[in-house]
N, C-alpha and C positions, 0 to 999 in steps of 0.2 A: 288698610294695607299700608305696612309700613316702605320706603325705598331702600332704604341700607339695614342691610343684614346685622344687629348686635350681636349676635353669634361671631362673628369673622374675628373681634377682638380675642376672643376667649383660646386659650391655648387647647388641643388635646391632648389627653393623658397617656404620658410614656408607656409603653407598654414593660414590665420589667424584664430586666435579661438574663438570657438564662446564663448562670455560669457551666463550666466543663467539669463534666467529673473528671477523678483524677487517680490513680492507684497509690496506696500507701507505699512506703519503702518496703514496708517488709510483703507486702501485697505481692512489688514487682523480684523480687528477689527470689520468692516461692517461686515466681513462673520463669525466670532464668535459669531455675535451679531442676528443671522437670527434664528438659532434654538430655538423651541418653548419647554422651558425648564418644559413645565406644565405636558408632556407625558415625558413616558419614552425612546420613541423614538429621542426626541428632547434632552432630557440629554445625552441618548448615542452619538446623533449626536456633539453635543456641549464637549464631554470629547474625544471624537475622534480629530475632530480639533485642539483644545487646547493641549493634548498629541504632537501633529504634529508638532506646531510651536512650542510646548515649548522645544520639546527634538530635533527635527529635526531627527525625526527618518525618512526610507524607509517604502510608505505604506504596503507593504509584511512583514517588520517589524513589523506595529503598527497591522495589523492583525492577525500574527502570536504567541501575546500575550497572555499568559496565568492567571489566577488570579496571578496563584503562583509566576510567574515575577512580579508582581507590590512590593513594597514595599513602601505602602503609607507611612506613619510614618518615612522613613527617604529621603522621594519623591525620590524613583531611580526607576528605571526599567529596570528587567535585559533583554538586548537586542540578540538575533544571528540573527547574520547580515551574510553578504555574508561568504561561505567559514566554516560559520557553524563557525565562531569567537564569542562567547559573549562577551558583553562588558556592565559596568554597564553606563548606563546614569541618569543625575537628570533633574526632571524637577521641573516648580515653582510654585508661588503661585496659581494660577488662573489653572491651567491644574490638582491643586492636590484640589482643592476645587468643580472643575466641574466634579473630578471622585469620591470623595468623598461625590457627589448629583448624580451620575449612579447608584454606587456599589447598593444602597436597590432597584433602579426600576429595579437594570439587572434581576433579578427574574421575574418582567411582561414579559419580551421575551424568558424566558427558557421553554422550550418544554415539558408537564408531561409527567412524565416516561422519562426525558431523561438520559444518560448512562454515566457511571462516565467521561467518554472521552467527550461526547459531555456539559459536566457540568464544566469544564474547561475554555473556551474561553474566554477573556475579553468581548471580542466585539461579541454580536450577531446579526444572521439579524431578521428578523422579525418573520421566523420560528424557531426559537430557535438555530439555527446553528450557526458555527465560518462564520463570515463577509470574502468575499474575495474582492479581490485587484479591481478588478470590478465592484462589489457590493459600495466600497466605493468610487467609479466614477463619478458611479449613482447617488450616495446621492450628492456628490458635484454641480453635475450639475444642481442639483434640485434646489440647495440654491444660486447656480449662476441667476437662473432664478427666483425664488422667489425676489430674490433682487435686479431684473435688473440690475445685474451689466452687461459692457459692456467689460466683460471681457473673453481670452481666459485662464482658470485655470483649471490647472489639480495636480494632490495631491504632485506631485515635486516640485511645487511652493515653498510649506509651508518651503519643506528643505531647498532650495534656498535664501527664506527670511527670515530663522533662522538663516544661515550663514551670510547673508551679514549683517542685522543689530547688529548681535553680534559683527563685524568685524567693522562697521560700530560705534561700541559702545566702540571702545578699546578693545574687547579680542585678544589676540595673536594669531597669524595661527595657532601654537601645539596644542594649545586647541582642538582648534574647529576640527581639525584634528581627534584629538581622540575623541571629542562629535560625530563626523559624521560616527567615524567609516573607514575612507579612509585607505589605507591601505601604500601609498605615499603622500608626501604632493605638490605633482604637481600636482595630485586632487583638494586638497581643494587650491591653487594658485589661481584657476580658480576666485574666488569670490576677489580677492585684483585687477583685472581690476575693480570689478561692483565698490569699494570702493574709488577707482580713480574717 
């Protein structure tokens, strides 16, 4: 019987980490391009999206959104993210032109008689209510299948492929850091393997 363990010196083996998949451009372009922008259904679908990739927000986030967070006119949107953090994010051209063709049909989905709480929500679903994280699942899956794509997508992506192409485009890790909201930047690390 030995006393001290030689084992204790010896490191264990990192396990490797997985990186994030991510959508191509033209990947996400196809699926921006499915909603049928003539209902009001299809615009809200279409400024949700766009919102998504533009800002790389958490869908819990982009649902969680209230008018009063939006600040078209200087495109930000104030965000609370994990931990009940705000942080203001911007987004661009195209995600402030497709909410600013929402904002007059969000009225076709509001509920009569509905209550200053429920008159609130950016996004609603179909019965006048705030959209959940679920709800916006559903709609994906719809436009996945509408447009045959051959793909496995789910609303994480959009984050994944805001950070990589950003990163992908020149912006600095700090940025993107604080655009995603991470609260370390051995989170956002993860997307400089996809960039390799």
């Amino acid at each position: 019987k030995i006393r001290k363990n030689p084992a204790k010196l010896v490191n264990t083996p990192r396990l490797p980490q997985k990186t994030p998949r991510f959508l191509s451009l033209s990947q996400v372009d196809t699926l921006l391009q499915l909603p049928d922008t003539e209902i009001p259904r299809g615009l809200r679908d279409c400024a949700m999206m766009e919102l998504l990739y533009a800002s790389g927000l958490r869908v819990s986030e982009l649902v969680q959104l209230d008018l009063e967070d939006l600040s078209l006119d200087q495109r930000l949107a104030k965000i609370r993210g994990k931990g009940k953090k705000e942080r203001l994010v911007p987004f661009g051209e195209k995600a402030y032109e497709s909410l600013k063709s929402y904002l007059p049909a969000r009225g076709g989905l509001l509920k009569r008689g509905a209550t200053l709480r429920e008159l609130s929500p950016l996004f609603l679903n179909l019965r006048g209510g705030r959209l959940t994280v679920r709800s916006f699942q559903r709609i994906l899956d719809q436009y996945v299948q509408k447009g045959a794509l051959l793909l496995d997508v789910h609303p994480h992506l959009f984050r994944h492929s805001f950070a990589t192409h950003l990163l992908n485009n020149g912006a600095d890790l700090r940025s993107i850091q604080e655009l995603l909201g991470h609260e370390s930047l051995s989170s956002t690390q993860k997307y400089t393997h996809l960039s390799i």
